[in-house]
N, C-alpha and C positions, 0 to 999 in steps of 0.2 A: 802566415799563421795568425791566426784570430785570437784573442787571450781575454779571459773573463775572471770573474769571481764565481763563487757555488757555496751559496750559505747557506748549512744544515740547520741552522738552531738546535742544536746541541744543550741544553742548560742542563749545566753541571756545577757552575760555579755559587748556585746556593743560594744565586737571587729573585727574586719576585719574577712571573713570569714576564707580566707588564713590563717591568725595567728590562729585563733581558732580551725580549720580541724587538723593544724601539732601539737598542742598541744594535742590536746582529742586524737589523733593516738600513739603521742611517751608513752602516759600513756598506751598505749597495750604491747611496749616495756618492761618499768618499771614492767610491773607485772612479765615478767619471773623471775627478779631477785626479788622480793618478795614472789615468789614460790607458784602463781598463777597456776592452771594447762589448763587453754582457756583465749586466746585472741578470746572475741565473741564484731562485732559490729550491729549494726541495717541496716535496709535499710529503706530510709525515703527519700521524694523529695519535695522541693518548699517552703516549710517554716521553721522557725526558731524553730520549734519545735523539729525536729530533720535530720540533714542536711548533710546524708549521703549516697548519691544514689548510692555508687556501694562497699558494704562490701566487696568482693572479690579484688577489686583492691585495696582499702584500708588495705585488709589482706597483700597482695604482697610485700606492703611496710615493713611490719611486718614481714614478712618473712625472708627479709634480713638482719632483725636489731637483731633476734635470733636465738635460735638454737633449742630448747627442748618445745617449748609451743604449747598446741594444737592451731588451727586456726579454727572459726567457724562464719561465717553468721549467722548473728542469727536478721533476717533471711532472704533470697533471696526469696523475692514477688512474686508466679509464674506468677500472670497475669500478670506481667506487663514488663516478662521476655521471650525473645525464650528460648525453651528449650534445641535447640541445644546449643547454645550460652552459655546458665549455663553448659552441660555438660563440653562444650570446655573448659571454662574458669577455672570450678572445677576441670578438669583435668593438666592443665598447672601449679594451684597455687598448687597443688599436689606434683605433678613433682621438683617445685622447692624447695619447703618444706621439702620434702625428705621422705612423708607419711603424714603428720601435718594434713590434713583438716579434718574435722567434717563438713558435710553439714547443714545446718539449713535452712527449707521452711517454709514459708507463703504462707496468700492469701488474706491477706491485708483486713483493714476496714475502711480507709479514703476515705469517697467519694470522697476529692478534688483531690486524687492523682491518682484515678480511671479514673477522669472527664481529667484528667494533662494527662494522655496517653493515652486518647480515649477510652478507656472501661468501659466496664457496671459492676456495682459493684454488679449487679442482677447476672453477669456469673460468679461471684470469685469463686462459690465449685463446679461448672462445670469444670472451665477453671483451678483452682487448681487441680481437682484430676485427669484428662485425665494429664498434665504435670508433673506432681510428678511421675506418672509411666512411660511415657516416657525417665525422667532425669535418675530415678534408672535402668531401661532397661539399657539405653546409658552408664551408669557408671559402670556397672559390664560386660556389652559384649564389649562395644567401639562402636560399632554401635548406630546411631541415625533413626529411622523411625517413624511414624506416620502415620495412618489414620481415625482419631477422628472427631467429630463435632467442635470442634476447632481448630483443627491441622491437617496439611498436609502436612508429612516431607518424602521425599523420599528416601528411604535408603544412610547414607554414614556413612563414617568408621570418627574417631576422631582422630585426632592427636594431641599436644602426646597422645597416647595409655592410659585410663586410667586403671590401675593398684591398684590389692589388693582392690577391693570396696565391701562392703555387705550392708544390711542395718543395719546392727549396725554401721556403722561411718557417720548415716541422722539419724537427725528428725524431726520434724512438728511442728508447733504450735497449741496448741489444745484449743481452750479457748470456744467453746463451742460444743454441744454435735453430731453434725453433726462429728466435724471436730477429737473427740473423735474415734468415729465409724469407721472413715477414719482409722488415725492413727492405730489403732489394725487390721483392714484389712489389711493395707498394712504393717503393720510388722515394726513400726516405734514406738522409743522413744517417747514421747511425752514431750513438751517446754508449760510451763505454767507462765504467768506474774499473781504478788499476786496484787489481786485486793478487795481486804477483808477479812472477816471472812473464813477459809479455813474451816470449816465444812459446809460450802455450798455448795463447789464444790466435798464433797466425794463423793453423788451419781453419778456424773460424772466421778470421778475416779475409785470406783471400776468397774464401766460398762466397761470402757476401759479396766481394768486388766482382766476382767474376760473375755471379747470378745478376747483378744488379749494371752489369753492362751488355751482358745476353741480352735482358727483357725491355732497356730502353736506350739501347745503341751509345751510349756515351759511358765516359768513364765516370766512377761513381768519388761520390766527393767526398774531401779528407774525412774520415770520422773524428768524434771527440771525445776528449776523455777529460773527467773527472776526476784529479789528483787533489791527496790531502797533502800538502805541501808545508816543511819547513823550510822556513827560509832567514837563516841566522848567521852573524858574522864568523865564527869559532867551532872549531871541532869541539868545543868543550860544550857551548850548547849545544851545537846539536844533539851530543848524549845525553843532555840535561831537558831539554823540550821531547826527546823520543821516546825516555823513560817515564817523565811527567804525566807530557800529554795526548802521545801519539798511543802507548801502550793502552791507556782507558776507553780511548778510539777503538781499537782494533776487538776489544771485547767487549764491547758496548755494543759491534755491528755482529760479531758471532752471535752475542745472546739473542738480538732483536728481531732477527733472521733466525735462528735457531739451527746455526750450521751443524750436519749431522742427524737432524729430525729426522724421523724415519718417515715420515707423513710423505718428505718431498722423494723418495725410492718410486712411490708409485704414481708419482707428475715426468715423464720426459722429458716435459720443458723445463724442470728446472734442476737439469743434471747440472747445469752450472755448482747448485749450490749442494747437491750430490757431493760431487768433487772436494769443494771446499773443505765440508764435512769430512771426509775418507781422509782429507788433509791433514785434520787435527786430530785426527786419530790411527795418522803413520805414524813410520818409524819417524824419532825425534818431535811428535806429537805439538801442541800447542805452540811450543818454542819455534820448532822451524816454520811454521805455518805463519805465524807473528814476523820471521824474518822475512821470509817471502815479500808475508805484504808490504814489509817497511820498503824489499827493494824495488817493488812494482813502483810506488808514489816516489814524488820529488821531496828528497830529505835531505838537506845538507846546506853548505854554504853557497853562497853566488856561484862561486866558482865551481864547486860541482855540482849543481843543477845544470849548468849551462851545458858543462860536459856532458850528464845522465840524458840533458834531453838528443845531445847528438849522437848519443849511444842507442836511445829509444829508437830516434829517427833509422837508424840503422837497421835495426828490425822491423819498425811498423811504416815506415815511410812517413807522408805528408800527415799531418794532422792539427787539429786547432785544441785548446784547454780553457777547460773553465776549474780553478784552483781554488778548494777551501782551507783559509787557515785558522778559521777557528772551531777550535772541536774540544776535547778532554779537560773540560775547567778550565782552557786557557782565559786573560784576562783577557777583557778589552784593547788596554794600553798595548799588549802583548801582538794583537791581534794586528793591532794598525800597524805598528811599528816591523811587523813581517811584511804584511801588502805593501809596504811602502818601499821598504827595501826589495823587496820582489819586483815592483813597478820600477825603479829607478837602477836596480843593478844586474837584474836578468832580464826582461823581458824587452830590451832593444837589444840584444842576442840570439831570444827566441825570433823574433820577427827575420833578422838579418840571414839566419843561415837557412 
């Protein structure tokens, strides 16, 4: 098992954004030396939900302040990205890195952020999956071209050159079954955020493994997932960090996503968040829907993470984590003082079993 960080930038806690960007960044820092194996950040624009619109340059910074830690977007939005521009750019923080990057794609599901760059959130699994094959074309030859119904790139060469790319160092976000389908055609990892009971999403998962070993003869590789993780000494915090800061979490991402929109009824790709929606407004409403998620992500003390994860394993089999713990206001101090205990008292457990 592989084991990273995944930092939203979240600002909640009321301070300047300046102060709060170079804080949530140097904790990417801190994880090499916790022996963290990905510095993975988000892409996200315009509100305080999470306010980090360019993981790449944000990685760059990172870049220079280590030596040995993977680098990953997690993940670079295609719509809302030329695809030249991502090649360019994955290829430079490459270069500097000295091999480091992990690409990680999206295709985003805020309408605000759709509406914020001029695009239709009706063309996201259009305009994502014509650029996702352009980006890996351009990454493994160096050449950029295009002539798509969205795209029209006239051949040029990239500079720097990029160098040593396959599709095992991308992958996708898959969170529903469109984007599934995607993923195992085109020969990609799959990035999964825990958003409940994880026996709901295995018919989705095996279809992916099984489609994705059909069409390139091998078995297809662990996916990953994205936990918002507590990791505290006490059952007393844990009820004290779940009610704090994991609840502000949890409707921060309903409102920002807009689970329940009726908008997304008439997108099939994003029955996922269909679902979500019809979630929060069954029987036991908001509340169960809130429970769910707590029980999807890793909450609890050492000791039961360690357990949760051999229980996941049970159900999803192999797979790798990139784990963010700071979200709902938490502080700083707060924030290290979890990764640290998470680096030094689960995660030579996760690795071992």
């Amino acid at each position: 098992m592989q084991i990273g960080i995944h930092m939203g930038y979240q600002n909640l806690r009321g301070e300047s954004d300046m102060e709060f960007f170079r804080k949530e960044t140097q904790l990417m820092v801190e994880a090499e030396a916790m022996g963290f194996d990905f510095a993975a950040c988000v892409e996200h624009h315009f509100t305080d939900y999470a306010a980090c619109p360019d993981p790449l340059q944000a990685l760059s910074w990172v870049a220079a302040k280590t030596k040995t830690i993977k680098l990953m977007p997690a993940a670079v939005i295609l719509p809302w990205n030329d695809p030249l521009r991502v090649v360019e750019k994955t290829a430079m923080l490459d270069s500097l890195s000295e091999g480091r990057v992990i690409l990680g794609m999206g295709r985003g599901a805020a309408r605000r952020e759709f509406t914020g760059f001029r695009k239709d959130i009706a063309d996201s699994r259009e305009l994502f999956d014509e650029a996702a094959l352009i980006i890996m074309d351009g990454l493994k030859t160096g050449t950029v071209k295009a002539n798509t119904k969205h795209f029209q790139q006239p051949e040029v060469e990239v500079r720097p050159r990029p160098e040593n790319w396959s599709r095992d160092r991308m992958l996708m976000v898959s969170m529903s079954p469109s984007s599934a389908e995607v993923a195992a055609e085109y020969g990609l990892k799959a990035l999964r955020f825990s958003q409940g009971d994880w026996s709901y999403s295995m018919a989705e998962i095996l279809a992916y493994r099984a489609r994705f070993e059909a069409l390139h003869g091998r078995k297809a590789p662990p996916f990953m997932i994205s936990d918002f993780v507590v990791c505290v000494d006490t059952e007393a915090e844990v009820a004290e960090y779940t009610d704090e800061y994991f609840a502000k979490q949890f409707y921060q991402v309903a409102s920002h996503y807009e689970w329940g929109g009726e908008h997304f009824k008439h997108m099939p790709s994003y029955a996922t968040y269909v679902a979500l929606g019809d979630a929060m407004n069954a029987a036991g409403g908001p509340e169960k829907a809130y429970k769910d998620y707590i029980g999807g992500n890793l909450i609890g003390t050492p000791e039961q993470l360690i357990e949760k994860d051999r229980m996941r394993k049970e159900t999803v089999g192999e797979y790798d984590i990139i784990a963010n713990f700071s979200y709902g206001g938490m502080s700083y101090e707060r924030v290290y003082a979890q990764m640290k205990r998470f680096a030094d008292k689960v995660m030579p457990h996760l690795r071992a079993s």
